[in-house]
C-alpha positions in Angstrom: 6.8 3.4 -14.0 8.0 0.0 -15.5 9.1 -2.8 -13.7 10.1 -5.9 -16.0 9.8 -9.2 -13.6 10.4 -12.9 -14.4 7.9 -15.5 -13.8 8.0 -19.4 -14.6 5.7 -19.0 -17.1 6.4 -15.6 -18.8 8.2 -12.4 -18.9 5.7 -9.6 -17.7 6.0 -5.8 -16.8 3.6 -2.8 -15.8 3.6 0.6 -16.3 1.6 3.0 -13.6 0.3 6.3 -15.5 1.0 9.0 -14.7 4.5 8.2 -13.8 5.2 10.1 -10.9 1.1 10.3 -9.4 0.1 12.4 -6.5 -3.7 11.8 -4.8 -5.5 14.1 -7.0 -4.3 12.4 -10.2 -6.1 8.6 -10.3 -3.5 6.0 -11.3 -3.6 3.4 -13.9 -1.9 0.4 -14.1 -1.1 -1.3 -17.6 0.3 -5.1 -17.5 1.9 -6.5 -19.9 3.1 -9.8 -20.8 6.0 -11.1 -23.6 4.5 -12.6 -26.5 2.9 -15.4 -25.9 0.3 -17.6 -27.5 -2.6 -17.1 -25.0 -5.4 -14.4 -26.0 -4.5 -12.5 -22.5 -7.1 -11.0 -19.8 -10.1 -9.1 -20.5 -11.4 -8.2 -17.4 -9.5 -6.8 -13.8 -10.8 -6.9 -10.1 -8.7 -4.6 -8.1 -8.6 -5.2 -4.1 -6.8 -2.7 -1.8 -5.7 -3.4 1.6 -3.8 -0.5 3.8 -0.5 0.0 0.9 -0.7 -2.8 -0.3 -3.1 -3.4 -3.7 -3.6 -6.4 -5.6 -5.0 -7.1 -8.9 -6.5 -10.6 -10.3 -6.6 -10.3 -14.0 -8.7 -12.9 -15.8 -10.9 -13.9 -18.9 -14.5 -12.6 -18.9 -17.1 -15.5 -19.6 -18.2 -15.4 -23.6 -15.2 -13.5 -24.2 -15.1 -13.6 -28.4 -12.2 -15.9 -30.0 -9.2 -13.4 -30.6 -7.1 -14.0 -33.5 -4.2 -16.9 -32.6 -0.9 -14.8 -33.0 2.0 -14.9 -30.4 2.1 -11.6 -29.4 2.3 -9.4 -26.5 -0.7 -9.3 -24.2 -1.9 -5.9 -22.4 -4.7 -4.6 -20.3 -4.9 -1.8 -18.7 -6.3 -1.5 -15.1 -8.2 1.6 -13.4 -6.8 1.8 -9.9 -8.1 5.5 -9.0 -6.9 8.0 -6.3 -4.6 6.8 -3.2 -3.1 8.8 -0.7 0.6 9.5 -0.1 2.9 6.4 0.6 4.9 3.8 -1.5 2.6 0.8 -2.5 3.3 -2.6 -3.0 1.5 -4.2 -6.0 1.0 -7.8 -7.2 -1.3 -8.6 -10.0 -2.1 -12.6 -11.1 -3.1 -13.9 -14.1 -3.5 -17.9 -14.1 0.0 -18.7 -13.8 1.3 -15.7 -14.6 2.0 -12.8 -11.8 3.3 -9.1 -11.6 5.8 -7.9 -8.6 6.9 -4.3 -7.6 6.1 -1.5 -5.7 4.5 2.3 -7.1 5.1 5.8 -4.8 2.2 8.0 -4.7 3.8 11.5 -3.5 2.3 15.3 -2.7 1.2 17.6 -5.3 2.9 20.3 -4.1 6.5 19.8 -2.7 9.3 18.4 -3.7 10.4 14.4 -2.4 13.9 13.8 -1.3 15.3 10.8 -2.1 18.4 9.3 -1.6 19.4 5.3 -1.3 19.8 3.4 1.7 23.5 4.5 3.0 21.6 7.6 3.0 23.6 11.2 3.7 21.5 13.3 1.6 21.5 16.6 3.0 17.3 17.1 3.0 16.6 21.0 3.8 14.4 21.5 6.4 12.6 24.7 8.5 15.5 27.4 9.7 15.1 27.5 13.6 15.2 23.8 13.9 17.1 22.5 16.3 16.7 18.6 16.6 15.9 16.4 13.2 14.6 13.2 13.1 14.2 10.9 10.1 12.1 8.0 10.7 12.6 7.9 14.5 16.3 8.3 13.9 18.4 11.5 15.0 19.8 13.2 12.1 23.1 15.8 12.3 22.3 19.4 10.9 24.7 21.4 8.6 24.0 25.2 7.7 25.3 26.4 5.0 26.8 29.3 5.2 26.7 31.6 1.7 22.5 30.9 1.9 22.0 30.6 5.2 19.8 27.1 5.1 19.5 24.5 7.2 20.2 20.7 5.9 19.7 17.5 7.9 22.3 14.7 6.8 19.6 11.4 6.5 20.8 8.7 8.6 20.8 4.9 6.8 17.5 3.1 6.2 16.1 0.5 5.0 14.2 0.7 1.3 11.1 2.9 2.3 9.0 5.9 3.0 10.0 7.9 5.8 8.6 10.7 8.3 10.8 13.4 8.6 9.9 15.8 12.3 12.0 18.4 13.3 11.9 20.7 16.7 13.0 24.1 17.4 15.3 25.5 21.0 12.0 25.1 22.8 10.9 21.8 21.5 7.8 23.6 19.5 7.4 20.9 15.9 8.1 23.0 13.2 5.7 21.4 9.6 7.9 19.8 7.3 5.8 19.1 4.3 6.9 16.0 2.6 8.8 12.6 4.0 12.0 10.7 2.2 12.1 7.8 0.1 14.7 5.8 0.4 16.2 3.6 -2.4 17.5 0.0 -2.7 20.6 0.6 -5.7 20.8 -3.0 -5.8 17.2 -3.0 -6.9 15.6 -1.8 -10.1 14.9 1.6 -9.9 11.2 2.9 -9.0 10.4 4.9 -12.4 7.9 6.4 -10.5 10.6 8.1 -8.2 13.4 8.4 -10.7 13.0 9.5 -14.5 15.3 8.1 -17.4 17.5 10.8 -19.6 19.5 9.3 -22.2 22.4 10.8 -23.5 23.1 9.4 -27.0 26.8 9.4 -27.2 29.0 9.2 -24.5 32.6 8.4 -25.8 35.9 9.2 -27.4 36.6 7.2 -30.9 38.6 7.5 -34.5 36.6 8.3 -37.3 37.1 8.6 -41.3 40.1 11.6 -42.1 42.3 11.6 -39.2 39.2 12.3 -37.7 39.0 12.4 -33.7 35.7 12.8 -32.2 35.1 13.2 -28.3 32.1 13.6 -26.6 31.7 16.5 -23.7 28.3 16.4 -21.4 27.4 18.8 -18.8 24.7 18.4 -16.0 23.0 21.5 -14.0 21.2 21.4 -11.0 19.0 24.5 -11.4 17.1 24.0 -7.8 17.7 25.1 -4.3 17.7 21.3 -2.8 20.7 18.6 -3.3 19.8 15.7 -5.6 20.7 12.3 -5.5 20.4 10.3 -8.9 20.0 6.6 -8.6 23.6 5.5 -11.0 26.3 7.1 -12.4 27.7 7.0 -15.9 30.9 8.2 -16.6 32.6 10.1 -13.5 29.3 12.2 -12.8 28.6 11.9 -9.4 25.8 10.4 -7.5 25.0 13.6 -5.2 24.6 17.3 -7.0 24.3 20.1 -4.4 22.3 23.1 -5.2 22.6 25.7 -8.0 25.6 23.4 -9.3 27.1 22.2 -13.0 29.4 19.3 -13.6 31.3 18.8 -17.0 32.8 15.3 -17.7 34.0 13.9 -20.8 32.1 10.8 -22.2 34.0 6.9 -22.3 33.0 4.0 -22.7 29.2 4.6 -24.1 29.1 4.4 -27.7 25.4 3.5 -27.8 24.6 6.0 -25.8 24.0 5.8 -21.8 21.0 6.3 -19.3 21.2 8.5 -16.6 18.1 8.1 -13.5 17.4 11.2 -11.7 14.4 12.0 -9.7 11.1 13.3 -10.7 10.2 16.8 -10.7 13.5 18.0 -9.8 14.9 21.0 -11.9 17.9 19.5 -14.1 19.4 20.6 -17.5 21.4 18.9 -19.8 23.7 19.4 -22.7 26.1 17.4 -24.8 28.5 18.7 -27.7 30.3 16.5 -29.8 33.7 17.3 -31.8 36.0 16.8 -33.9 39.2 17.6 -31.5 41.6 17.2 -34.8 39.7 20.1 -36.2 39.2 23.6 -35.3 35.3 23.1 -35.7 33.2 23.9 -32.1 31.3 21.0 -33.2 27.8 19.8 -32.4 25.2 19.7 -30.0 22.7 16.3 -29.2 20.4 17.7 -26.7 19.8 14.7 -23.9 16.8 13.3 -23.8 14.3 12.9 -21.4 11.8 9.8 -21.5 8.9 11.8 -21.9 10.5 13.0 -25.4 10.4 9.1 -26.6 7.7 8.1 -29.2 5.3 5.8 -28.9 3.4 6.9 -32.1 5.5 6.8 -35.5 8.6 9.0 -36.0 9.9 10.8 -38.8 13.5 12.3 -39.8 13.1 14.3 -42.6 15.1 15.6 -45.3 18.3 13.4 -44.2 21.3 14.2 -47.0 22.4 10.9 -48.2 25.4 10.5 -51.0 28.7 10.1 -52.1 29.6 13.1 -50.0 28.1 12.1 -46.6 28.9 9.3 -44.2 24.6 8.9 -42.9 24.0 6.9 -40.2 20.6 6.3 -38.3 20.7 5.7 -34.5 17.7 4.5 -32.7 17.2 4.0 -29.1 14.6 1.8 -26.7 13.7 2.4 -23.0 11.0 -0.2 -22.4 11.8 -3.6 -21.5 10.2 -5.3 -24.5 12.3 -8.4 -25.5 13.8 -8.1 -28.6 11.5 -5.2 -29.8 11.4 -4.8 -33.3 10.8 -1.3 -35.4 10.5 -0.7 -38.9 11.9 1.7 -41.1 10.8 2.8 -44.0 11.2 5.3 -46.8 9.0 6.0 -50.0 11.4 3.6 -51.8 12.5 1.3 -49.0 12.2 -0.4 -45.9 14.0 -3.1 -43.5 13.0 -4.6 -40.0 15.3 -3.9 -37.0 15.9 -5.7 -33.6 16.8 -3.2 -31.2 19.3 -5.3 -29.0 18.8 -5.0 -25.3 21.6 -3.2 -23.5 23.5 -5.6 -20.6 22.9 -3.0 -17.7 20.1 -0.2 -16.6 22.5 2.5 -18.0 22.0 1.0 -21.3 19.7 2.1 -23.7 17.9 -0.8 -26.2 20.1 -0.1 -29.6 20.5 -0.5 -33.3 21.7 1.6 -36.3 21.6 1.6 -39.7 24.8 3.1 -42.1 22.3 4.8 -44.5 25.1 5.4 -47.2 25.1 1.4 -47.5 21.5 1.3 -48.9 21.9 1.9 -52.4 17.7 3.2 -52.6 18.5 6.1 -50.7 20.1 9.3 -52.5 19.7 12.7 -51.8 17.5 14.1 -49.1 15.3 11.7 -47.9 12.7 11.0 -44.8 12.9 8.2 -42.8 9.6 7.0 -41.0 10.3 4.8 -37.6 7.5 2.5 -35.9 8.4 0.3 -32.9 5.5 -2.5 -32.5 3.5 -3.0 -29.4 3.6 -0.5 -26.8 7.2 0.2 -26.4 8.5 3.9 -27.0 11.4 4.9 -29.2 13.9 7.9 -29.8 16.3 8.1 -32.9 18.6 10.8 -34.7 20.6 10.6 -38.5 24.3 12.1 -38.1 25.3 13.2 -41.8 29.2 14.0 -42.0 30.2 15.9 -45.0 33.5 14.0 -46.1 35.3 17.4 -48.0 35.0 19.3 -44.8 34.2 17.0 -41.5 31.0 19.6 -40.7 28.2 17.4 -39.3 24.5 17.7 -39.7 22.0 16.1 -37.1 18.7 15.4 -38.3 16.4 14.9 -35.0 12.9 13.3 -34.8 9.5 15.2 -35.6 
């Protein structure tokens, strides 16, 4: 997870790894600050109190001079194994502080989540008869091609909640795992929800009478319904079961973010095309933030010429202020700002119209490093002006 907070002093954020941690995985906790002139802590005490678990972050006595650059400060902090429940964390660092929460969930079924209006359906045993929900009643449905049982969760507030259900006779039937509900007013838990950027989501004129229009589909492979934390586009909120929706991208030319829950089984797909021409087009596979780079990435062997409109599209999910990444060549290389998208469905951004650079001819390999510990994701779309067909060059 990252949560990006504000304090007088400084912009700070944390990530807990691994993202979506269960009690046999031990959880670490990285905090990060903006650049900022101060060397940064050394040394962590970590203090844990029922859920909640605090963090004082300081300099250890005889630490050696660091070199005096403004520059992001980061230290990562060993937290260990916690049982289930959704954890509030603060963390302090002389004036500085970090503010959020972390879920730790079960190994080995699946969470529900839905937000607070709540009206998930949540599957629970067949036989039962009465469903409760954190001490509320909740109404059943059964549907009737599979034969399961649902319970509609009743409205709660932001939280972890017990889920007990009875059969005819009032015997407790075991229901495995309880239900997080979400804030959407908040920022999203990434330890609850997972980041999948599609990189073009929109209908826009090109070169040659050209008319390109973007065409995304999303599958729900599971049995359970899932509830993803924002919409983009006209995709709904709620997916039932076994399910695929097909919209038509607007309104997202630098591509759009899409927060689903963790460990829940979802495919993707997204063909672009030229709809003045009788070619199928092509595919950008969505991408999940797992496939992002924090280590170096390379496009290789991107056609570049008189006879190709090349352009480089890179993409940022961490909330680094004004991260930079350099690109580079074996004959040149520039600086970049990615610039920060104005909402969570939007993707840090910057491109590069390759054709422009007068260096690059031929094929060529670009090489793409973002600095500090931000992670990155980037294609190169080469049209071929005589006959519209479109190459896309993806990251190795």
């Amino acid at each position: 997870m990252i949560l990006i907070l504000a304090s007088a002093a400084v912009a700070t954020w944390f990530e807990v790894s691994p993202p979506a941690p269960t009690p046999q995985t031990p959880v670490s906790i990285t905090f990060t600050t903006a650049p900022m002139g101060d060397c940064g802590p050394t040394q962590s005490e970590v203090s844990i109190a029922g859920t909640n678990v605090h963090v004082r972050l300081y300099i250890a006595v005889r630490t050696p001079a660091c070199v005096p650059t403004v520059v992001p400060r980061t230290i990562r902090v060993d937290i260990g194994t916690l049982p289930i429940g959704l954890y509030d964390l603060s963390a302090d660092y002389n004036e500085i502080q970090w503010r959020g929460s972390f879920l730790v969930r079960s190994a080995t079924t699946a969470l529900a989540v839905t937000s607070t209006a709540g009206q998930l359906p949540v599957s629970i045993p067949n036989g039962a008869n009465s469903v409760t929900i954190g001490g509320v009643p909740a109404n059943l449905l059964k549907d009737p091609e599979s034969g399961r049982t649902f319970a509609l969760a009743p409205p709660h507030e932001p939280g972890l909640y017990n889920v007990s259900a009875t059969d005819a006779n009032g015997n407790a039937l075991a229901v495995a795992n309880p239900i997080d509900y979400f804030d959407p007013a908040a920022p999203p838990d990434l330890t609850v929800f997972e980041r999948v950027l599609f990189p073009v989501l929109d209908s826009f004129a090109g070169a040659n009478g050209s008319v390109w229009d973007s065409v995304a589909t999303i599958e729900n492979l599971g049995g359970d319904y899932v509830e993803a934390f924002n919409t983009i586009g006209t995709v709904p909120a709620l997916r039932p079961p076994l399910s695929s929706f097909q919209f038509s991208g607007r309104g997202h030319p630098h591509g759009a973010l899409l927060y689903i829950p963790r460990q829940t089984a979802m495919a993707f797909s997204l063909r672009v095309r030229d709809v003045a021409s009788d070619d199928p087009g092509f595919e950008i596979v969505p991408v999940r933030e797992s496939q992002f780079f924090r280590s170096p990435l390379t496009l290789a062997n991107i056609p570049i010429g008189a006879d190709y409109r090349t352009r480089l599209r890179i993409y940022g999910i961490d909330p680094l202020p004004d991260p930079e990444v350099s690109v580079a060549s074996r004959v040149w290389s520039t600086t970049l700002k990615l610039q920060r998208g104005a909402s969570i469905d939007q993707p840090a951004y910057a491109e590069v119209d390759l054709a422009t650079i007068p260096q690059l001819r031929g094929m060529d390999s670009i090489t793409l490093q973002i600095g500090g510990s931000g992670r990155i994701w980037a294609f190169a779309s080469a049209v071929h002006t005589p006959t519209q067909r479109t190459i896309i060059i993806g990251p190795q």
